[in-house]
C-alpha positions as CSV (number, residue, x, y, z in Angstrom):
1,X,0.0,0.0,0.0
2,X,1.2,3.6,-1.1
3,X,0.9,6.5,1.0
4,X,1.0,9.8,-0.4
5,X,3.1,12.8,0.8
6,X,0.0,13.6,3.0
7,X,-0.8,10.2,4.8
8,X,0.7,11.1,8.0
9,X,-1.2,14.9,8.2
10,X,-4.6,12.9,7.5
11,X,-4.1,10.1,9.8
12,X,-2.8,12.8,12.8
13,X,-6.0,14.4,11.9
14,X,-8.1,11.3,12.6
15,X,-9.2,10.6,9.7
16,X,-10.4,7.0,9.0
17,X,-7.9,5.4,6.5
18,X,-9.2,2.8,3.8
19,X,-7.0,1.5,0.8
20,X,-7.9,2.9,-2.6
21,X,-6.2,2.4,-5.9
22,X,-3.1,1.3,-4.1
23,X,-2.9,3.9,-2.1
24,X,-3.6,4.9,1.9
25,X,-6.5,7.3,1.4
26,X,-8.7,9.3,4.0
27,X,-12.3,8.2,3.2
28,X,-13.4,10.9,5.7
29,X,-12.8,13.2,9.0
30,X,-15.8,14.5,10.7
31,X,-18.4,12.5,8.4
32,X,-19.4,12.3,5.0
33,X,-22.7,14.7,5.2
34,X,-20.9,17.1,6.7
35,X,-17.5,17.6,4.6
36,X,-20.1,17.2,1.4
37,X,-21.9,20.4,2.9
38,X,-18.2,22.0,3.9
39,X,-17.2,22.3,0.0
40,X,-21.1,23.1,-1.2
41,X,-21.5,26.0,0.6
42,X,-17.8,27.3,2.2
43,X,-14.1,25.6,1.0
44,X,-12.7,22.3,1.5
45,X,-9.5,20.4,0.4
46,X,-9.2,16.8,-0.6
47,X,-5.9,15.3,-1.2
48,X,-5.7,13.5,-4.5
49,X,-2.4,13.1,-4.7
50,X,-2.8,9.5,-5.8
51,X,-4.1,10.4,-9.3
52,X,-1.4,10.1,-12.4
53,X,0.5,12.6,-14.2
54,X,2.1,12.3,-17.7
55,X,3.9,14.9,-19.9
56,X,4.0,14.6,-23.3
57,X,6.4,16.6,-25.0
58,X,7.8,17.3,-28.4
59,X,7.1,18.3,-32.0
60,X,5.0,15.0,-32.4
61,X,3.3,15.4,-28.9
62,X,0.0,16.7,-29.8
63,X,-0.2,14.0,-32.7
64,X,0.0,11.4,-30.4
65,X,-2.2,12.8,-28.5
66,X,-4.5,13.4,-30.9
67,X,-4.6,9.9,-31.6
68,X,-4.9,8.5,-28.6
69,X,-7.7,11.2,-27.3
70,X,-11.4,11.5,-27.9
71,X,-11.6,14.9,-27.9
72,X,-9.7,17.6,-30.3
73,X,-6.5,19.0,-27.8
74,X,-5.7,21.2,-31.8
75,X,-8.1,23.7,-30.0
76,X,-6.3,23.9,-26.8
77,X,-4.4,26.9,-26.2
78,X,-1.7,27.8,-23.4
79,X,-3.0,28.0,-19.9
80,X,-6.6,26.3,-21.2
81,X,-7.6,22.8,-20.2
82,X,-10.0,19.8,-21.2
83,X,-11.5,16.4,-20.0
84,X,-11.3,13.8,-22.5
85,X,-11.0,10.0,-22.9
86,X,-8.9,7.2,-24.5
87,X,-11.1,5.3,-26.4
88,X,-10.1,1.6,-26.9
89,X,-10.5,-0.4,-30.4
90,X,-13.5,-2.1,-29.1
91,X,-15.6,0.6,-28.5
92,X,-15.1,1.1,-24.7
93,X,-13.1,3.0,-22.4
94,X,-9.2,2.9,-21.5
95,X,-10.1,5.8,-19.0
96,X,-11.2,9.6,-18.6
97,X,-8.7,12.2,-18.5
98,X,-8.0,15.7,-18.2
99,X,-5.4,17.5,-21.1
100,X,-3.5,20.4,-20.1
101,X,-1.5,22.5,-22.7
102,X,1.7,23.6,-20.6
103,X,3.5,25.1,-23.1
104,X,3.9,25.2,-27.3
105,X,4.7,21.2,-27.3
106,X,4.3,20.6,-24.0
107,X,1.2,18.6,-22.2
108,X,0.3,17.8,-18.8
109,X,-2.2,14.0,-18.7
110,X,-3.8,13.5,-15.6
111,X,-5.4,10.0,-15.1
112,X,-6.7,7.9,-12.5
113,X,-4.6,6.2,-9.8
114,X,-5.9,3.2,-10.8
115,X,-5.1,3.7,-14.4
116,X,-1.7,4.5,-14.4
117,X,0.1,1.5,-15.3
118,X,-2.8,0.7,-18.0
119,X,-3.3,4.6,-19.3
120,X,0.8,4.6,-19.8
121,X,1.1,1.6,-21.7
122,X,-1.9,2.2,-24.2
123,X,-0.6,5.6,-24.6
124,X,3.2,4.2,-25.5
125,X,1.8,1.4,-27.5
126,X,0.6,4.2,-29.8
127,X,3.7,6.0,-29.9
128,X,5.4,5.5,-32.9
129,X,5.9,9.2,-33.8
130,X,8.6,9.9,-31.1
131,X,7.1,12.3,-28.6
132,X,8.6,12.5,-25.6
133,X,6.8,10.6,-22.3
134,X,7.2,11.3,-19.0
135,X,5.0,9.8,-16.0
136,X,5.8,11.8,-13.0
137,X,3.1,10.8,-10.9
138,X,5.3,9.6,-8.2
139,X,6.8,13.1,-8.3
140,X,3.7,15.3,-7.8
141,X,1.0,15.8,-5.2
142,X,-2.7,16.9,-6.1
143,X,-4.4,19.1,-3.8
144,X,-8.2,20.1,-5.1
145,X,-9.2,23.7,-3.2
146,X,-13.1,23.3,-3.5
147,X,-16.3,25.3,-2.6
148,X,-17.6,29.1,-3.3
149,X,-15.1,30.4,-0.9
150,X,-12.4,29.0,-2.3
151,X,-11.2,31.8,-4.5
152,X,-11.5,34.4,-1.3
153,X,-9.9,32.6,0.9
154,X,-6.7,31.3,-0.9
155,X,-6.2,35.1,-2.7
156,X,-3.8,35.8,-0.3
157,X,-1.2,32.7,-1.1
158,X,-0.6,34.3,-4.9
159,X,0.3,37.1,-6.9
160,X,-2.5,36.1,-9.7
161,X,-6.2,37.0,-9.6
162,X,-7.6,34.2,-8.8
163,X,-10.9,35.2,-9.7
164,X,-9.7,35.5,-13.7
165,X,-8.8,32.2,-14.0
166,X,-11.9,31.1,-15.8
167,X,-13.2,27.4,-15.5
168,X,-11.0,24.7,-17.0
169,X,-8.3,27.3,-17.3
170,X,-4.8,27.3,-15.7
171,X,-2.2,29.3,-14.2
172,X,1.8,28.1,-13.8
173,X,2.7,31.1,-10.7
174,X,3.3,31.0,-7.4
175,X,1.0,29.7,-4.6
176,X,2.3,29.6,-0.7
177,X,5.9,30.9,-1.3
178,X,6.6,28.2,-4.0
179,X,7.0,29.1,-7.3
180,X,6.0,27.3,-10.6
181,X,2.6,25.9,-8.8
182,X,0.0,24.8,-11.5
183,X,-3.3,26.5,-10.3
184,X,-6.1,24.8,-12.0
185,X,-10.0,26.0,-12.0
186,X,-10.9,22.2,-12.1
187,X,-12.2,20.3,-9.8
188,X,-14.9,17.1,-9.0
189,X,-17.0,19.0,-7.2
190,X,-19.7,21.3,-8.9
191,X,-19.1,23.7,-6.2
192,X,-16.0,25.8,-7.9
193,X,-12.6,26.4,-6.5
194,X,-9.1,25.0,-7.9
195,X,-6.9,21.9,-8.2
196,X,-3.1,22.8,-6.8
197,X,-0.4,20.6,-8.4
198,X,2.9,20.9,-6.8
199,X,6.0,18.4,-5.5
200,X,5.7,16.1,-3.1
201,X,8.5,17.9,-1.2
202,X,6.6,21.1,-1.3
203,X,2.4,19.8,-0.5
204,X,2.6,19.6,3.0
205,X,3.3,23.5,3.3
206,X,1.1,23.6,0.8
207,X,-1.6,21.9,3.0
208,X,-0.4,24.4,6.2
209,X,-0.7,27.4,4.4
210,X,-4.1,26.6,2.8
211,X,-5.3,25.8,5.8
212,X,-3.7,29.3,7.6
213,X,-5.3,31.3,4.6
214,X,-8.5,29.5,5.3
215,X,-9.3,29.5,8.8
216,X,-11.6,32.5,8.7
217,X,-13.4,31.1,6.2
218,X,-14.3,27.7,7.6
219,X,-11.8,25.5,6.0
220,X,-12.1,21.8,6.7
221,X,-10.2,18.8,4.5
222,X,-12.4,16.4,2.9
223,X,-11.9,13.1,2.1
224,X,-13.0,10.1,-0.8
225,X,-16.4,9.4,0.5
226,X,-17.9,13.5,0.3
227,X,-15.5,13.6,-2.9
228,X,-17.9,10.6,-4.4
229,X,-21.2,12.3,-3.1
230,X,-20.2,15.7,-4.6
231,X,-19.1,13.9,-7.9
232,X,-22.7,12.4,-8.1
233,X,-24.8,14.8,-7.6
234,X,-22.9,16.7,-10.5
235,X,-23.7,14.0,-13.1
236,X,-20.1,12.9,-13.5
237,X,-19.2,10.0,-14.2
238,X,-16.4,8.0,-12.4
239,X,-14.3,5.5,-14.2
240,X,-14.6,2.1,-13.2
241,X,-18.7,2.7,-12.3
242,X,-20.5,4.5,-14.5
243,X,-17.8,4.0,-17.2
244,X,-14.8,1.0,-18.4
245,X,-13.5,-0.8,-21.0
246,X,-16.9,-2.0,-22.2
247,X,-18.9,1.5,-21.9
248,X,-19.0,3.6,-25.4
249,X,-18.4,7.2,-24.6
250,X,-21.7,7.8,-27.1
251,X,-23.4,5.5,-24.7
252,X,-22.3,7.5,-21.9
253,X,-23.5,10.7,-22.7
254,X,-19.6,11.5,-23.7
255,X,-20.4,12.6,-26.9
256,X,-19.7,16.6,-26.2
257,X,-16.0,15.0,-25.7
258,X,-15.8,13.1,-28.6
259,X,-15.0,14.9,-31.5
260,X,-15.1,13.7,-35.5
261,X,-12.8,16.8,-36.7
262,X,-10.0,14.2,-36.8
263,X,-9.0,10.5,-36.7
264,X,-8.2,8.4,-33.5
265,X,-8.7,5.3,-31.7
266,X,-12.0,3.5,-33.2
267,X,-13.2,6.9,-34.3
268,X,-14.8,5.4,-37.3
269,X,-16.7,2.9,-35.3
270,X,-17.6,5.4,-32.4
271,X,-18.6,7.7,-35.3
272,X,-21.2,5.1,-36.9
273,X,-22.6,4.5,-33.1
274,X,-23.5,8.2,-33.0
275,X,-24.9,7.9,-36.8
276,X,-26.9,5.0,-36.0
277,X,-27.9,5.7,-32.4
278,X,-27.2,3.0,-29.2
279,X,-29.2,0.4,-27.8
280,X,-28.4,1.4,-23.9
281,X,-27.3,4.9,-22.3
282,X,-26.4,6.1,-19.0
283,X,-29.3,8.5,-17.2
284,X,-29.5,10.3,-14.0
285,X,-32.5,9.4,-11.7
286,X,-34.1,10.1,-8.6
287,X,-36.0,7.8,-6.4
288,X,-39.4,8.8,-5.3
289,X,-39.6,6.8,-2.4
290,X,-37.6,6.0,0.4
291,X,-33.8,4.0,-0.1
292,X,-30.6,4.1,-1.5
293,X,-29.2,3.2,-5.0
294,X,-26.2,0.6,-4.8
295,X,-23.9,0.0,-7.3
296,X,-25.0,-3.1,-9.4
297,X,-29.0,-2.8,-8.6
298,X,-30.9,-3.8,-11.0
299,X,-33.2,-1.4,-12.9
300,X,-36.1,-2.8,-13.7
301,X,-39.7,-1.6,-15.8
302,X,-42.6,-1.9,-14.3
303,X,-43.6,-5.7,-14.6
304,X,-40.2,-6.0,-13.0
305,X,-38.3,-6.8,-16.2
306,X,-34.6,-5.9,-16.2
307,X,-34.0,-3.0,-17.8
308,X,-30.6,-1.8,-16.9
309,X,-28.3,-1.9,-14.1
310,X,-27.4,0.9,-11.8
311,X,-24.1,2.1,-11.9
312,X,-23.6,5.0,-8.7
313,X,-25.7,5.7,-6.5
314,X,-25.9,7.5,-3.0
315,X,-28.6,9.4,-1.0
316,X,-27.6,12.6,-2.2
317,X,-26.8,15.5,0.9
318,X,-27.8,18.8,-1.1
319,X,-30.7,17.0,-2.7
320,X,-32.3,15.0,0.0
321,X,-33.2,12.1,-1.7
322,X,-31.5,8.9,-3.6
323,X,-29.9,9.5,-6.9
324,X,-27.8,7.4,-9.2
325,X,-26.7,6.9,-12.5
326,X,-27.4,4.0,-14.7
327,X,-27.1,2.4,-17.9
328,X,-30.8,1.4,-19.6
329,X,-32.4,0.3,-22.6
330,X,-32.5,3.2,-25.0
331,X,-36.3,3.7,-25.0
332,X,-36.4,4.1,-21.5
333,X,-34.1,6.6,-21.3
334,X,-36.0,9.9,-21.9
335,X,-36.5,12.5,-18.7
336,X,-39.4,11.6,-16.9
337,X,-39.6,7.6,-18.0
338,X,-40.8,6.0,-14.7
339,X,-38.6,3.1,-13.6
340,X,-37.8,0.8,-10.5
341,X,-34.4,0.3,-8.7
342,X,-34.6,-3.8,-7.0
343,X,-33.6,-2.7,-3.8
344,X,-33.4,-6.3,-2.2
345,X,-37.0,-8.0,-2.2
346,X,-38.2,-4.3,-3.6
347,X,-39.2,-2.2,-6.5
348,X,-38.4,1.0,-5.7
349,X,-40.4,3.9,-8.1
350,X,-37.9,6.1,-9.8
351,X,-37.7,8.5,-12.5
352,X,-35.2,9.7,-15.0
353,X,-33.9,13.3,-14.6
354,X,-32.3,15.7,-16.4
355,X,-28.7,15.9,-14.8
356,X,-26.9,17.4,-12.7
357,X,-29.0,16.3,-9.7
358,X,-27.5,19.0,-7.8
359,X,-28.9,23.0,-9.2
360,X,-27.0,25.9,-7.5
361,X,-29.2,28.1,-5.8
């Protein structure tokens, strides 16, 4: 089991401890309802140092990443990023990924911790065009800043406006007394702030100082569990649930990420999907009765016919009720189809909503 930089810090702050991808991770502090309402209505930090890091440089980087990436990285300019996936040949997922353009031939990959060996090797595999790859994900901590006070109460750690760095933009300046600190308005959340990529020699100040900067404003770290019930009720999907090797990203509602300006991995087949429409997609719902939406449910219709199969699900904090997402038959997929979640020996009534699940007030 791998710890991160920060293992010590969450364990001295009681944290309960559970392994994920490999690594030590806090699954949560003072409890999960509470840190979820921490980053929804004040600022909260999560360590996520366990997530993957790649640079791909060189004159043939953006080729190869091009080829290997759903969406079009051509439009990216400095300081801009974008989610994206690797497509496989068979029409599923390698895994979902965020692109940022560092500089002219110069990317930044960040993947999922339990992706990294995988991710790496699918991405090599397609270079034969000689860019230049780097994983330094043992290198580099991950620290995501979340919640509507996030921009106030970390302004005084930087010499940038934190309040112009638009969403899915970036910043390379200083943050805490450290220099070259990537200052990301990304994030899992919904609930805005930034994601703080620095060394692993350099997070725990990072940590202290955030925390300093923050104290008026309520700061409180965060851990897995609120990260997973903030993720939901956003609509976003997380690999290895609501998407994997066997999910289409047109069957996943992926389709604003995958883009038929160019060629890449199974683009022609993923292309005639779109053109001729899927037999299953992945839909947002709510329950209107009492329970709680497990991975693996079944969905069913109403003469208890399986439908679908539930992919996340949680009884969402800011919403008050259970939501998941799911993968069903295509003519039940509209807003407002009634459906049922098997909850054990029950049907449970639910219907599909538009997502997110979450509206900001």
């Amino acid at each position: 089991m791998k710890n991160t930089a920060l293992s010590h810090v969450h364990e001295s702050l009681g944290a309960k401890m559970v392994p994920f991808a490999g690594y030590n991770m806090p699954v949560q502090y003072e409890g999960v309802n509470v840190e979820h309402e921490t980053v929804r209505n004040g600022v909260g930090v999560f360590d996520v140092s366990h997530m993957g890091e790649f640079l791909i440089s060189g004159a043939s980087a953006l080729d190869l990443i091009q080829k290997v990436t759903s969406n079009d990285a051509a439009t990216l300019e400095i300081g801009k990023a974008q989610y994206s996936c690797l497509p496989n040949n068979d029409g599923g997922i390698v895994d979902d990924l965020i692109v940022y353009k560092i500089k002219e031939e110069q990317y930044l990959l960040v993947v999922n911790a339990s992706n990294i060996d995988k991710d790496w090797n699918w991405i090599a595999s397609h270079n034969a065009i000689g860019a230049e790859m780097k994983n330094i994900s043992e290198d580099y901590s991950l620290l995501a800043i979340q919640g509507p006070k996030a921009v106030e109460a970390m302004q005084s750690l930087t010499s940038i406006d934190l309040s112009a760095i638009k969403y899915y933009h970036f910043e390379v300046a200083d943050f805490a007394g450290i220099e070259d600190v990537i200052i990301s308005a990304t994030g899992y959340t919904g609930s805005g702030g930034f994601e703080i990529y620095c060394k692993n020699t350099e997070v725990e100040h990072v940590w202290n100082k955030a925390f300093e900067a923050g104290a008026a404003f309520g700061i409180k770290p965060v851990g897995l569990a609120a990260r997973d019930t903030l993720r939901l009720e956003m609509g976003f999907c997380l690999y290895g649930n609501d998407i994997n090797d066997t999910t289409s990203p047109i069957e996943a509602g992926l389709g604003w990420i995958t883009k038929f300006t160019k060629e890449f991995t199974n683009s022609e087949n993923l292309k005639k999907q779109k053109e001729a429409g899927v037999t299953k997609k992945l839909v947002g719902f709510e329950l209107n009765d009492r329970g709680i939406p497990r991975h693996d449910y079944e969905i069913v219709d109403a003469n208890g016919n399986n439908i679908g199969i539930v992919t996340s699900g949680t009884m969402a904090p800011s919403v008050g009720k259970g939501i998941g997402m799911g993968y069903v038959k295509t003519e039940f997929a509209a807003v407002d189809t009634d459906i049922f979640i098997q909850i054990r020996n029950n049907k449970v009534a639910a219907k599909v909503v538009k997502m997110p699940f979450y509206k900001k007030g």
